[in-house]
VOBA-1610 file (N, C-alpha, C; in pm, whole numbers, padded with zeros to 5 digits, always signed):
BEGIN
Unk-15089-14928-01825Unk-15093-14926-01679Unk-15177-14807-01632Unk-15330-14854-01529Unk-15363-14766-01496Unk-15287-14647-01348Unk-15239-14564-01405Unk-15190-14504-01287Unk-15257-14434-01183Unk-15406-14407-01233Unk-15511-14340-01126Unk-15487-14441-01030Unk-15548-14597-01083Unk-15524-14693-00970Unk-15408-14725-00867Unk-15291-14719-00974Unk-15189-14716-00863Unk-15180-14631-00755Unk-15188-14501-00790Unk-15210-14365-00707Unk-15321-14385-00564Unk-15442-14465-00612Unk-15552-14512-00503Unk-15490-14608-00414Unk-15403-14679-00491Unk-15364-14769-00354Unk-15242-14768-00267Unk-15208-14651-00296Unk-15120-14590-00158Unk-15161-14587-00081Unk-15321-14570-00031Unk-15325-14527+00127Unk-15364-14715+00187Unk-15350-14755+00115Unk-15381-14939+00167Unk-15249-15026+00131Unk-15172-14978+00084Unk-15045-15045+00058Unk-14979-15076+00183Unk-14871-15144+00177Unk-14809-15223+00281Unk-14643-15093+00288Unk-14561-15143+00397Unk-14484-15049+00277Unk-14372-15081+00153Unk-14363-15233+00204Unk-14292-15269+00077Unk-14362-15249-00037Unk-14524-15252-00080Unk-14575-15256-00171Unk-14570-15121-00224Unk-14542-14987-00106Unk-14559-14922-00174Unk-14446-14804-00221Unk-14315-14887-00139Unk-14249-14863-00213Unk-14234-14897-00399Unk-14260-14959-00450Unk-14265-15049-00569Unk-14402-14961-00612Unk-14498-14954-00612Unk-14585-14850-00616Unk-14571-14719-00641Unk-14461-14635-00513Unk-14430-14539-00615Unk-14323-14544-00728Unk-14243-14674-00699Unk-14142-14617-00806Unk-14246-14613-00986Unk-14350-14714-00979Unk-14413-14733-01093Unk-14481-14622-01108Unk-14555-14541-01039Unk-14583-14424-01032Unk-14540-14289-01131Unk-14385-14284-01052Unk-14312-14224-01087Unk-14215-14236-01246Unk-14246-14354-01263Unk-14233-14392-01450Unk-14340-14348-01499Unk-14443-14384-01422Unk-14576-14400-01580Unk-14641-14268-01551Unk-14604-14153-01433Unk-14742-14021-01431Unk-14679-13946-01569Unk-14804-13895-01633Unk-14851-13791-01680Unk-14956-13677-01614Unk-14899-13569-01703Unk-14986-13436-01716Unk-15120-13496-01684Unk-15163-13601-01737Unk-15301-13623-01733Unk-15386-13661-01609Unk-15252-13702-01483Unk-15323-13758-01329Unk-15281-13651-01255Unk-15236-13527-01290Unk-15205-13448-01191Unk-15296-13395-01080Unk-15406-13366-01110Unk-15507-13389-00959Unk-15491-13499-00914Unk-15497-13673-00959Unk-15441-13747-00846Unk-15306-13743-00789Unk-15187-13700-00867Unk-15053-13677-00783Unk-15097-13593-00650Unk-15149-13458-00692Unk-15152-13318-00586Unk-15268-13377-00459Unk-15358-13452-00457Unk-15466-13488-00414Unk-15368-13580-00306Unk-15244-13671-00346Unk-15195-13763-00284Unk-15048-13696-00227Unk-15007-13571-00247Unk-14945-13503-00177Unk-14984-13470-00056Unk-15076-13486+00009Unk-15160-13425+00098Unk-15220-13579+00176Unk-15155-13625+00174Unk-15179-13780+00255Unk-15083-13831+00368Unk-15151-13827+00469Unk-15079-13840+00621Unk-14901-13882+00598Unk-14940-13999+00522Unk-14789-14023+00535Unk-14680-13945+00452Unk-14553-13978+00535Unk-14440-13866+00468Unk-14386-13882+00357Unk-14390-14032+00359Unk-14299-14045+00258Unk-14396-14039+00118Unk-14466-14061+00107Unk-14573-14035+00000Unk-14540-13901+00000Unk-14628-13837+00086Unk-14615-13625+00036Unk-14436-13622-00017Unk-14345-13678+00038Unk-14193-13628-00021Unk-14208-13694-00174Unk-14231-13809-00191Unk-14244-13876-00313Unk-14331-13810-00433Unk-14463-13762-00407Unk-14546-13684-00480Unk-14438-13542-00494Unk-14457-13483-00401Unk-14361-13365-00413Unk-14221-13369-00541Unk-14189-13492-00543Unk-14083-13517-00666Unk-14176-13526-00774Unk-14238-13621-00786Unk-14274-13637-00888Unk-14357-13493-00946Unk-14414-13412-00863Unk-14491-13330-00947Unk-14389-13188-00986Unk-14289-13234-00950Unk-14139-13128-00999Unk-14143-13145-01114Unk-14157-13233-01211Unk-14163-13276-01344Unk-14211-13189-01450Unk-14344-13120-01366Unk-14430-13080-01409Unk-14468-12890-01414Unk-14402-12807-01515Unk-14425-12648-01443Unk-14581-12609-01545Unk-14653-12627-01370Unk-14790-12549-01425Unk-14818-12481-01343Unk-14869-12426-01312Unk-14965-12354-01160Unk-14974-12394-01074Unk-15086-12510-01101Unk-15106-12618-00987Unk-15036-12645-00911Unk-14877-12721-00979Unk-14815-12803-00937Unk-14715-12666-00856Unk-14701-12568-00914Unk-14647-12474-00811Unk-14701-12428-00698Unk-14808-12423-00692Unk-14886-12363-00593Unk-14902-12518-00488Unk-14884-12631-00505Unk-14902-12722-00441Unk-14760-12725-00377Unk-14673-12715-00454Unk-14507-12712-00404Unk-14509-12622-00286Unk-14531-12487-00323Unk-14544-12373-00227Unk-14592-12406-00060Unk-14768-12498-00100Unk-14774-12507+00020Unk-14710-12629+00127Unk-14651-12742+00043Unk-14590-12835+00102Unk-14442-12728+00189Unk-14392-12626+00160Unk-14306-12537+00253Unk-14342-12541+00362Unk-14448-12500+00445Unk-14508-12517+00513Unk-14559-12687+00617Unk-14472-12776+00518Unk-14520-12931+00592Unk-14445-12920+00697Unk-14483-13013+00808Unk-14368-13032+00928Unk-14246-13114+00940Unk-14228-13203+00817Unk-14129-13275+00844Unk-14066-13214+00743Unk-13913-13204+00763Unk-13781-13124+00719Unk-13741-13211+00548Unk-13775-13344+00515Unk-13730-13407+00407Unk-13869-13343+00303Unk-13983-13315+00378Unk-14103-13278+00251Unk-14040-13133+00231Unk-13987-13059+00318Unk-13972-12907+00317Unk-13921-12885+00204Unk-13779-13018+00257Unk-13660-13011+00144Unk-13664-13009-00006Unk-13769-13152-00052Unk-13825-13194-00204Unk-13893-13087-00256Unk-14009-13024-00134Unk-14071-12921-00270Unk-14010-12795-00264Unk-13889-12753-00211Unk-13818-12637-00223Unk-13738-12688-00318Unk-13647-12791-00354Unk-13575-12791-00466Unk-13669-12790-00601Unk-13790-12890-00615Unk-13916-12862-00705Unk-13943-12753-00709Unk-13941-12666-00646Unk-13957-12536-00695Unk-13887-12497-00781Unk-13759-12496-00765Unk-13616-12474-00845Unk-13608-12486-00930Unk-13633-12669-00980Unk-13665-12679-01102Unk-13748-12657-01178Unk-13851-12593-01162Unk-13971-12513-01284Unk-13957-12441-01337Unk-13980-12472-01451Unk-13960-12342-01546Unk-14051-12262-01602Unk-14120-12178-01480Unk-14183-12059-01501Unk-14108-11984-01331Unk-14244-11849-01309Unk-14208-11765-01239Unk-14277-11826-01098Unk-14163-11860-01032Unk-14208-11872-00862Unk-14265-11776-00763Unk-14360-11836-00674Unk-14379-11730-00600Unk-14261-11699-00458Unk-14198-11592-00450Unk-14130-11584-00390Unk-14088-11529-00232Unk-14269-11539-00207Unk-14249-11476-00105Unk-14251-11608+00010Unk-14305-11732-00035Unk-14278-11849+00041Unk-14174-11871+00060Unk-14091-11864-00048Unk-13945-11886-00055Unk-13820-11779+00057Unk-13861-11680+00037Unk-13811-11644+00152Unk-13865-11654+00275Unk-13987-11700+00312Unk-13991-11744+00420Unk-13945-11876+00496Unk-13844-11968+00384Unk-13765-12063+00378Unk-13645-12033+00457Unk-13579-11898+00478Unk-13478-11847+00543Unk-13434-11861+00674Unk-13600-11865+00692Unk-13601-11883+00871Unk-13629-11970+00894Unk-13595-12135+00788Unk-13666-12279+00847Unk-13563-12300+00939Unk-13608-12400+01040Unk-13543-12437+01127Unk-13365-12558+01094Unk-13403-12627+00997Unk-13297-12674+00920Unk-13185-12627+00829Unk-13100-12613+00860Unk-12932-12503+00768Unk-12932-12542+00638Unk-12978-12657+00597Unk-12993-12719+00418Unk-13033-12631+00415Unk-13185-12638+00448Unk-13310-12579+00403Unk-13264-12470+00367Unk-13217-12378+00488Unk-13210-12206+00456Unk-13087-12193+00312Unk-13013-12282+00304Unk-12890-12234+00225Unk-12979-12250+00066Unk-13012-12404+00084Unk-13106-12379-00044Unk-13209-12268-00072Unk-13295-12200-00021Unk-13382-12099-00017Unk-13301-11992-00049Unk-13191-11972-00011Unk-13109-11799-00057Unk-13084-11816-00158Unk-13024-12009-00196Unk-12956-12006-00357Unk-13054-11973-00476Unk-13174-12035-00415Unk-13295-12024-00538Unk-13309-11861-00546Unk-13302-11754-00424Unk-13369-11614-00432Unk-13251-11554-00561Unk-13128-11623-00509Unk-13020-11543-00580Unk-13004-11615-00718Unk-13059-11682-00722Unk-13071-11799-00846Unk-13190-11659-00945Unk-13294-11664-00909Unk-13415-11586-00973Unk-13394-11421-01018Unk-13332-11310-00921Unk-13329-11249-00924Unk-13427-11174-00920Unk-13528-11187-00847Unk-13684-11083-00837Unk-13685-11017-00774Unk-13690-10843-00801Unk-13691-10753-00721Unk-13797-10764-00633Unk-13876-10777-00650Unk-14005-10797-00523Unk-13970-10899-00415Unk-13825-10986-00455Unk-13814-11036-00332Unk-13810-10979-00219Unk-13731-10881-00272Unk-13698-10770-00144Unk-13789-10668-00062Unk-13938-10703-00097Unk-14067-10668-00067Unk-14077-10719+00053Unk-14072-10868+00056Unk-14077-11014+00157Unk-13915-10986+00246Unk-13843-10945+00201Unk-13661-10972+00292Unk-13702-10844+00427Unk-13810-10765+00404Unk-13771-10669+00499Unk-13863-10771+00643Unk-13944-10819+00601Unk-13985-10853+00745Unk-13910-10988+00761Unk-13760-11008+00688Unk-13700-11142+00743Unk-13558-11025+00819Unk-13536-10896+00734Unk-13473-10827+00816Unk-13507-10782+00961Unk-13608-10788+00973Unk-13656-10739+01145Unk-13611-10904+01220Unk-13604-11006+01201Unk-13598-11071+01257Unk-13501-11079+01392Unk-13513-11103+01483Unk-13388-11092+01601Unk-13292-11174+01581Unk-13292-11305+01537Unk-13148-11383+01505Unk-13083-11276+01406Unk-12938-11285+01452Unk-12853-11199+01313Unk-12830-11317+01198Unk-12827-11446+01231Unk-12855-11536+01130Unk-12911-11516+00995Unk-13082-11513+01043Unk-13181-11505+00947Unk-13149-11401+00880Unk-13099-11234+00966Unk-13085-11106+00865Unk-12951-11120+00798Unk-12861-11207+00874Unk-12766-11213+00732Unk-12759-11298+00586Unk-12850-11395+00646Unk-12880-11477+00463Unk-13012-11368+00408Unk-13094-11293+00424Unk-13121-11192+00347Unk-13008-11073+00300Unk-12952-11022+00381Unk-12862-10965+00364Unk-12784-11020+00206Unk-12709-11159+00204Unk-12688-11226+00119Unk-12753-11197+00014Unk-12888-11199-00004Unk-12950-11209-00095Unk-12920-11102-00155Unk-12967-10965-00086Unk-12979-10840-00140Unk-12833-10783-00164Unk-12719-10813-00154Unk-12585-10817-00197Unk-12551-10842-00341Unk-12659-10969-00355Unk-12640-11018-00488Unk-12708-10931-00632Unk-12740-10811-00561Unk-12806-10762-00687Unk-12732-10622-00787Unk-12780-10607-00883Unk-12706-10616-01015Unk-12771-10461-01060Unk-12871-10393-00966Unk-12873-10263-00960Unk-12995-10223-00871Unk-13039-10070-00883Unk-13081-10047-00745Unk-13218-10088-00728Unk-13311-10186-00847Unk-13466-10205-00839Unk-13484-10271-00705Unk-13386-10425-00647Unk-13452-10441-00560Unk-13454-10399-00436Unk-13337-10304-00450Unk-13354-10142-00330Unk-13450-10090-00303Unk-13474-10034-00377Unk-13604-09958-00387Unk-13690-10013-00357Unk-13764-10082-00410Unk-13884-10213-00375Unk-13886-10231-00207Unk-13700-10285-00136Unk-13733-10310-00024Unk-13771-10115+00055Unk-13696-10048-00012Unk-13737-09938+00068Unk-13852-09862+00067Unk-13931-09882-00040Unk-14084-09844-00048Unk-14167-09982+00025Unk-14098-10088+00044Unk-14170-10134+00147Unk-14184-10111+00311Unk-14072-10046+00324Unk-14080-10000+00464Unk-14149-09852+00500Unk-14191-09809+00353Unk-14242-09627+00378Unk-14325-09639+00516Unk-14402-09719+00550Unk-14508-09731+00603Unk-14499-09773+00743Unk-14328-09861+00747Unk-14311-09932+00913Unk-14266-09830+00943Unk-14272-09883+01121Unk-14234-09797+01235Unk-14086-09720+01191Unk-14016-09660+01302Unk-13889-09663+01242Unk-13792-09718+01300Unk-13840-09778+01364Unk-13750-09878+01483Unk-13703-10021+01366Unk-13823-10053+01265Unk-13804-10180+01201Unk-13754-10105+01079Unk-13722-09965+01021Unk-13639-09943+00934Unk-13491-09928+00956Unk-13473-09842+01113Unk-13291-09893+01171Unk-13295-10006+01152Unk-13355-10115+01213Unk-13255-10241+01206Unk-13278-10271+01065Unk-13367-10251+00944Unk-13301-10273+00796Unk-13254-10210+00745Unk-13205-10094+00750Unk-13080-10007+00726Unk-12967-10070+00795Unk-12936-10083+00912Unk-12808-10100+00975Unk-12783-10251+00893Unk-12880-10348+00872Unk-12857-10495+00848Unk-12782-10512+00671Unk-12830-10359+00627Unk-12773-10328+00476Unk-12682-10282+00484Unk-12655-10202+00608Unk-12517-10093+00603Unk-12390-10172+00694Unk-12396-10298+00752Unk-12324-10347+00767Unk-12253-10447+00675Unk-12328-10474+00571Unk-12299-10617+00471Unk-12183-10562+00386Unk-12149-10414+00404Unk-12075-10396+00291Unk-11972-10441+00155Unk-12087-10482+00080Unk-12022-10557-00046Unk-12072-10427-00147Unk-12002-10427-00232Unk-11986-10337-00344Unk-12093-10279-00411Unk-12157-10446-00481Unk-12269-10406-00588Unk-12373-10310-00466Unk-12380-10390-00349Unk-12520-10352-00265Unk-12484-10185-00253Unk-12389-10166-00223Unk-12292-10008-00230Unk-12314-09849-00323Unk-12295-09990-00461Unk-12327-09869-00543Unk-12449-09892-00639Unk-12544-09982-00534Unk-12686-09972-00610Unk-12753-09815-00529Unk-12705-09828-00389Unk-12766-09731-00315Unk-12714-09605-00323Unk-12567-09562-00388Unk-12562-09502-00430Unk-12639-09424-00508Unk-12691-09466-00614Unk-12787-09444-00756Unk-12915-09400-00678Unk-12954-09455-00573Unk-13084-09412-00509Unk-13075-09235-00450Unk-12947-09216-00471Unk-12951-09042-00404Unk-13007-08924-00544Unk-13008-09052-00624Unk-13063-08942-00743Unk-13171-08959-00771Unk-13265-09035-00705Unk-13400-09084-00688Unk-13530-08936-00714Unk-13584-09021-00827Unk-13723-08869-00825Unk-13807-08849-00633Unk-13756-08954-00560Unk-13817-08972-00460Unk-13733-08925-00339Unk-13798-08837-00262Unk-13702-08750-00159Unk-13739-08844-00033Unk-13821-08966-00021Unk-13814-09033+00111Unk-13718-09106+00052Unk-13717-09183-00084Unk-13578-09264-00117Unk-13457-09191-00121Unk-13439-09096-00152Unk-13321-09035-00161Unk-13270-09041+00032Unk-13373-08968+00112Unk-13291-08968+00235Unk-13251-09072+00325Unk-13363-09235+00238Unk-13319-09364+00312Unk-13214-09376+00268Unk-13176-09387+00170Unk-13063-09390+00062Unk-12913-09319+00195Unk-12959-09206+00219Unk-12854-09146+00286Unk-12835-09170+00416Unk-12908-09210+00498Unk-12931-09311+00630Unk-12845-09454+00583Unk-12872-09493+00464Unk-12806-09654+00438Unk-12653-09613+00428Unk-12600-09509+00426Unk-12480-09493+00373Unk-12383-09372+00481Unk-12476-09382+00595Unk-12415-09267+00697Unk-12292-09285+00746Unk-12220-09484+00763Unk-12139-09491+00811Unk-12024-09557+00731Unk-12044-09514+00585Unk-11934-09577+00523Unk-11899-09425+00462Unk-11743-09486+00511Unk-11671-09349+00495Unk-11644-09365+00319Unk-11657-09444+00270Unk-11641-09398+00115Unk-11745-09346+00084Unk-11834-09319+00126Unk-11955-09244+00071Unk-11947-09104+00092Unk-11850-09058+00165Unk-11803-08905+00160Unk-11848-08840+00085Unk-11779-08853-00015Unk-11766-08757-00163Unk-11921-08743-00189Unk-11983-08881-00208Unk-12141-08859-00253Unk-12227-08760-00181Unk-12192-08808-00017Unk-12283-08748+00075Unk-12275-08567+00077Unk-12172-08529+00066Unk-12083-08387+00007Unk-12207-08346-00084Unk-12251-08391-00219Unk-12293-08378-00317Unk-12404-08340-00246Unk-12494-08423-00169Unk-12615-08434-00156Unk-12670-08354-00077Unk-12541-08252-00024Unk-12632-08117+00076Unk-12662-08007+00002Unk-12631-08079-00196Unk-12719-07905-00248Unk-12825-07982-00260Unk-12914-08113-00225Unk-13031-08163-00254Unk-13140-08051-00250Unk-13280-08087-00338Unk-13364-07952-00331Unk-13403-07961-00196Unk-13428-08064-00117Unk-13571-08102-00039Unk-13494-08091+00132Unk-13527-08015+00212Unk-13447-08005+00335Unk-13445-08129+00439Unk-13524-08233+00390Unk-13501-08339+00540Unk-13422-08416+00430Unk-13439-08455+00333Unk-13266-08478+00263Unk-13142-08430+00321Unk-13126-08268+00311Unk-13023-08225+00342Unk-12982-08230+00472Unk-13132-08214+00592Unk-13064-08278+00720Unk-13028-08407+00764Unk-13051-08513+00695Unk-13036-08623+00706Unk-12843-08667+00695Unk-12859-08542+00532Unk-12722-08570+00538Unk-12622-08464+00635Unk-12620-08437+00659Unk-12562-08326+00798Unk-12525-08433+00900Unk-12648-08518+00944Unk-12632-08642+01021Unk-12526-08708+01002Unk-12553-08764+00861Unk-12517-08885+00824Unk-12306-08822+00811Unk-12280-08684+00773Unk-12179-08705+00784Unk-12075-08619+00887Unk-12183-08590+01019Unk-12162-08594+01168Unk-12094-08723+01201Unk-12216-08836+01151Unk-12168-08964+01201Unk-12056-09016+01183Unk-12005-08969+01020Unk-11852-09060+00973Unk-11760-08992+01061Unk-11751-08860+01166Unk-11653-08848+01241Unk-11513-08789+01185Unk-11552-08748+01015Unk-11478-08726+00935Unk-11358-08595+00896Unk-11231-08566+00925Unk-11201-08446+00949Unk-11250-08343+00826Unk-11268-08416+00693Unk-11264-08330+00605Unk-11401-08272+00515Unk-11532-08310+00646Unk-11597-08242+00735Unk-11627-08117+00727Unk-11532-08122+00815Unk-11486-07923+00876Unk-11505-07885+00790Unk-11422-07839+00696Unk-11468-07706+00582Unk-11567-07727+00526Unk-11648-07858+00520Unk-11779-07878+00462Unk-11861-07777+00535Unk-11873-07794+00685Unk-11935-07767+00801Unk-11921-07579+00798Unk-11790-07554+00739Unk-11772-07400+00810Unk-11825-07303+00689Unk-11821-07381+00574Unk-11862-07326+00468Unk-12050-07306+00472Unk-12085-07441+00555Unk-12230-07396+00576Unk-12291-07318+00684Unk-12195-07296+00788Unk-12232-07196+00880Unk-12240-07062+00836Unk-12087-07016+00768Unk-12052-06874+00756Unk-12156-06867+00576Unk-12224-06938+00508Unk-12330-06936+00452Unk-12483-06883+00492Unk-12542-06993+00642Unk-12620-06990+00692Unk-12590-06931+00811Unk-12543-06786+00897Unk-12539-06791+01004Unk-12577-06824+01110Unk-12768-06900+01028Unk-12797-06904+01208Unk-12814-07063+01187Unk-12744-07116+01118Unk-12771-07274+01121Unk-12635-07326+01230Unk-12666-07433+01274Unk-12597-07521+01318Unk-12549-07636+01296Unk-12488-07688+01399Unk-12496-07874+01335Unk-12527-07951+01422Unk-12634-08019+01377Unk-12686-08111+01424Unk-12610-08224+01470Unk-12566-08304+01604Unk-12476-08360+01633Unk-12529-08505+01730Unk-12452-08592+01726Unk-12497-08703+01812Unk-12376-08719+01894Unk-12418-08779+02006Unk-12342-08800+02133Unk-12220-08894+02088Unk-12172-08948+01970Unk-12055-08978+01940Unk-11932-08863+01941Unk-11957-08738+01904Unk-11921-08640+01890Unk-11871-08579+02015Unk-11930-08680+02158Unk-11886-08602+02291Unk-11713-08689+02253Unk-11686-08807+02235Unk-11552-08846+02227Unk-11443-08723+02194Unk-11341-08727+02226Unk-11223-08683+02253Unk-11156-08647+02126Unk-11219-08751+01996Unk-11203-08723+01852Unk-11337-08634+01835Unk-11411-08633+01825Unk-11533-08607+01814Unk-11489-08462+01876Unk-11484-08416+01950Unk-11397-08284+02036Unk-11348-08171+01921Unk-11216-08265+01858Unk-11132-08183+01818Unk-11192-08163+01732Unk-11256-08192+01614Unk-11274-08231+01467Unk-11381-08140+01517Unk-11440-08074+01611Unk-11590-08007+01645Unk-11524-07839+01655Unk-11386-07863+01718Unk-11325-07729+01764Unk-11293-07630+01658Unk-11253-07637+01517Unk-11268-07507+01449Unk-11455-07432+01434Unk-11533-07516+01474Unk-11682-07475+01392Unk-11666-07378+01564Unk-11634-07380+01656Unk-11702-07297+01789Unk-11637-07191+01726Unk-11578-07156+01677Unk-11514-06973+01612Unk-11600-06921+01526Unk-11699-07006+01470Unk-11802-06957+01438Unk-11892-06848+01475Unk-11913-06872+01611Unk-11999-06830+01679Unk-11975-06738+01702Unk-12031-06628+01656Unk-11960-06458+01709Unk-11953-06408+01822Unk-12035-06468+01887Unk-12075-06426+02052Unk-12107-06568+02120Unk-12020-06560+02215Unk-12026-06680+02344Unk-12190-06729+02370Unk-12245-06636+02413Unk-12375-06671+02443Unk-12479-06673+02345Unk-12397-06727+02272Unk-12506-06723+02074Unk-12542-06890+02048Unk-12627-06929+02077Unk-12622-07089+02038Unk-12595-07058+01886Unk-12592-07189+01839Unk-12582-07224+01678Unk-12701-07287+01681Unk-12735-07205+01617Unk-12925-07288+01595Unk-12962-07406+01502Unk-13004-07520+01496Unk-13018-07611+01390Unk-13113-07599+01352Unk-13127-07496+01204Unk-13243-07483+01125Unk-13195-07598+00994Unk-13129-07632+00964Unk-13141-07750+00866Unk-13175-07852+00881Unk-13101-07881+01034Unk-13170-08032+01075Unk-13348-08042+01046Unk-13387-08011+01137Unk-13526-07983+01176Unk-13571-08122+01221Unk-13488-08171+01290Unk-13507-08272+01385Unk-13488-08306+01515Unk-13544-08356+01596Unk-13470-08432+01728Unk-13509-08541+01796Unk-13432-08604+01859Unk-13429-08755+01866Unk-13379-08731+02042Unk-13392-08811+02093Unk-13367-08804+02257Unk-13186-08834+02287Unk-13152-08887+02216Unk-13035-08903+02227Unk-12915-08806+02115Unk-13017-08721+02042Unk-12923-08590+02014Unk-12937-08473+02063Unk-12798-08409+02086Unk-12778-08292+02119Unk-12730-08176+02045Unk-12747-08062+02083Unk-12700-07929+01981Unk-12548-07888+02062Unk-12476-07828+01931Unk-12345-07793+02064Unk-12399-07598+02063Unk-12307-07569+02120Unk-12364-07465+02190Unk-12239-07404+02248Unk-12200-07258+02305Unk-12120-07223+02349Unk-12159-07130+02502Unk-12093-07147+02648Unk-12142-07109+02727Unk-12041-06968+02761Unk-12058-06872+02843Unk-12020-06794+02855Unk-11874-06767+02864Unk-11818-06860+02908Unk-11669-06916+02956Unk-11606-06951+02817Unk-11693-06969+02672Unk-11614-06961+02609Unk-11580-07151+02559Unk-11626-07190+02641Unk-11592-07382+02651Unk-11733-07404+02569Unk-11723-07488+02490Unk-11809-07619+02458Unk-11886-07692+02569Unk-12017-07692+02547Unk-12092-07739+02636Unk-12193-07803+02554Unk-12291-07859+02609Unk-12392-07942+02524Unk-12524-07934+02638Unk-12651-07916+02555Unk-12790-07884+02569Unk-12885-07938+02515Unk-12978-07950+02561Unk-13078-08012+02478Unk-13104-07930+02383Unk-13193-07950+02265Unk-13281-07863+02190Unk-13351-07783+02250Unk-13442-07833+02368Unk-13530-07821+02437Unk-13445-07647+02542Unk-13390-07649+02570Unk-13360-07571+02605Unk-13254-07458+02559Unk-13243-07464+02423Unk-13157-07344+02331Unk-13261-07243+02359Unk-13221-07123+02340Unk-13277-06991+02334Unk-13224-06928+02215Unk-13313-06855+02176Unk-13263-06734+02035Unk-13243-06633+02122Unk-13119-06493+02059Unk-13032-06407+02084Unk-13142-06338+02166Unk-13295-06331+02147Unk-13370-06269+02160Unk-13421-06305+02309Unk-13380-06423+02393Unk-13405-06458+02513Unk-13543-06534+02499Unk-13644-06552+02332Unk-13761-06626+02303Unk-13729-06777+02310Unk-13784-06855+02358Unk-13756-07013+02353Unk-13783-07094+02214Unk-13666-07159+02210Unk-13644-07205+02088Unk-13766-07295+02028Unk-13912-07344+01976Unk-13969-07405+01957Unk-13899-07540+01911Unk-13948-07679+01982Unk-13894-07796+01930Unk-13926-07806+01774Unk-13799-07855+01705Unk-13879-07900+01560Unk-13933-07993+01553Unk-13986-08012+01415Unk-14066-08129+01384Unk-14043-08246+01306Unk-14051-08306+01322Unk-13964-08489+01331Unk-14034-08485+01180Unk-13887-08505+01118Unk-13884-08551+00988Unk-13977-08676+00926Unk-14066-08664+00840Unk-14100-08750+00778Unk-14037-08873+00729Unk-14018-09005+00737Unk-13955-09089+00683Unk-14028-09125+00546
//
């Protein structure tokens, strides 16, 4: 049976004929018509491209992957479907960055199959491709990445996603930090853990940003203020400002009466009523009322943080950076915004 021929007369077939057409097709192809299968993937009608799309699942070569890949991209939801499971079944290395762009198909199959295959493969470079499905505005789409990156088994495809963001804004690294630091599942936990020991001091301080608001990360974050590199160490100052944590304090008083002229760097969570008390042993610090606490570790500022500060009266008050003064009545120079 010639099957080139059969293959030619799909586009003149009836459709009963061609139903019966492909099923014969689909018995008799070989390796040997695969430019006519891929050639006839690419033919107006649907049910042909879904039908080819099976049949060239059969087959793991290049071709037939790279033809799968771009049928992702077809408009009707049953071709999407065939060459995303054809993908699945090949047995070589997929490209995976189509595949996660499967996450955000408009059909719920679709996306569930696309996470199973990412978590099926395990390729750290997926997580190259997950950060621009993490910016996405549905929390949908960032939680089946999320999913994905949960599923992993140590910190490579961490890293990967976080040297992919060296370069974005930092508006699109909060929302993939927060979209990691909310998923809290274990493995994802204590892969990022492992990243605080990173030869890399921008990984080490994403690392400590991913982990600012889980209070089991205490103990680690503790560790990480003898780090060598100082926007490490202010990062973590931040990060365990943020947990709101009482046991904190002696962290905090031990680095003042260390550093006298350092401070702590604080965010407006800290104006709360908890936030208050847990703030009130560090003002005895201050030897003199009209002494700010200067934040030389931080060496940051952000519009929505403030320094605490003590006013003459003896009360807790809050100031910008912008307007601290040294003992000396010289104006405090703004610092300079940490490198990400």
């Amino acid at each position: 049976m010639n099957v080139k021929s059969l293959i030619a007369l799909l586009g003149t077939a009836d459709r009963e004929s061609r139903a019966v057409l492909l099923r014969l097709i689909e018995r008799s192809a070989t390796e040997a018509v695969l430019p006519d299968l891929i050639r006839a993937a690419r033919n107006e009608d649907v049910t042909i491209r879904a039908n080819m799309a099976r049949i060239l699942a059969r087959f793991s070569t290049e071709a037939v992957r790279d033809t799968l890949s771009s049928l992702l991209n077809d408009p009707r939801k049953e071709v999407r479907q065939v060459a995303l499971e054809g993908l699945a079944s090949l047995k070589m290395s997929l490209e995976v960055g189509s595949i996660c762009q499967m996450l955000r198909d408009p059909d719920p199959a679709i996306q569930t199959k696309a996470k199973e295959i990412l978590i099926q493969v395990r390729d750290p470079q997926a997580a190259r491709y997950l950060v621009e499905i993490l910016q996405d505005e549905a929390e949908d789409v960032q939680q089946r990445a999320v999913e994905v990156l949960n599923t992993v088994q140590d910190s490579a495809p961490i890293r990967v996603l976080l040297e992919a963001l060296r370069s974005k804004e930092w508006w699109v690294k909060v929302r993939a930090f927060e979209a990691l630091r909310t998923s809290g599942k274990p493995k994802l936990f204590d892969a990022v853990l492992t990243l605080l020991q990173d030869a890399d001091e921008y990984i080490r301080s994403s690392a400590v940003e991913i982990l600012k608001k889980q209070q089991r990360a205490f103990n680690h974050l503790v560790k990480t203020l003898d780090d060598t590199d100082m926007g490490v160490r202010a990062r973590t100052v931040e990060a365990l400002v943020t947990l709101e944590d009482k046991r904190a304090v002696p962290v905090f008083l031990r680095l003042l009466r260390e550093m006298p002229t350092l401070g702590i760097s604080s965010s407006q969570r800290w104006r709360s009523s908890r936030g208050a008390r847990l703030f009130h042993p560090l003002s005895s610090v201050c030897k003199a009322p009209t002494r700010p606490c200067v934040s030389q570790l931080s060496g940051r500022s952000r519009p929505w943080q403030m320094r605490l500060t003590l006013n003459r009266s003896g009360r807790r008050s809050w100031q910008s950076a912008r307007q601290l003064t040294m003992p000396n009545s010289r104006r405090l120079p703004m610092p300079q915004r940490t490198r990400w």
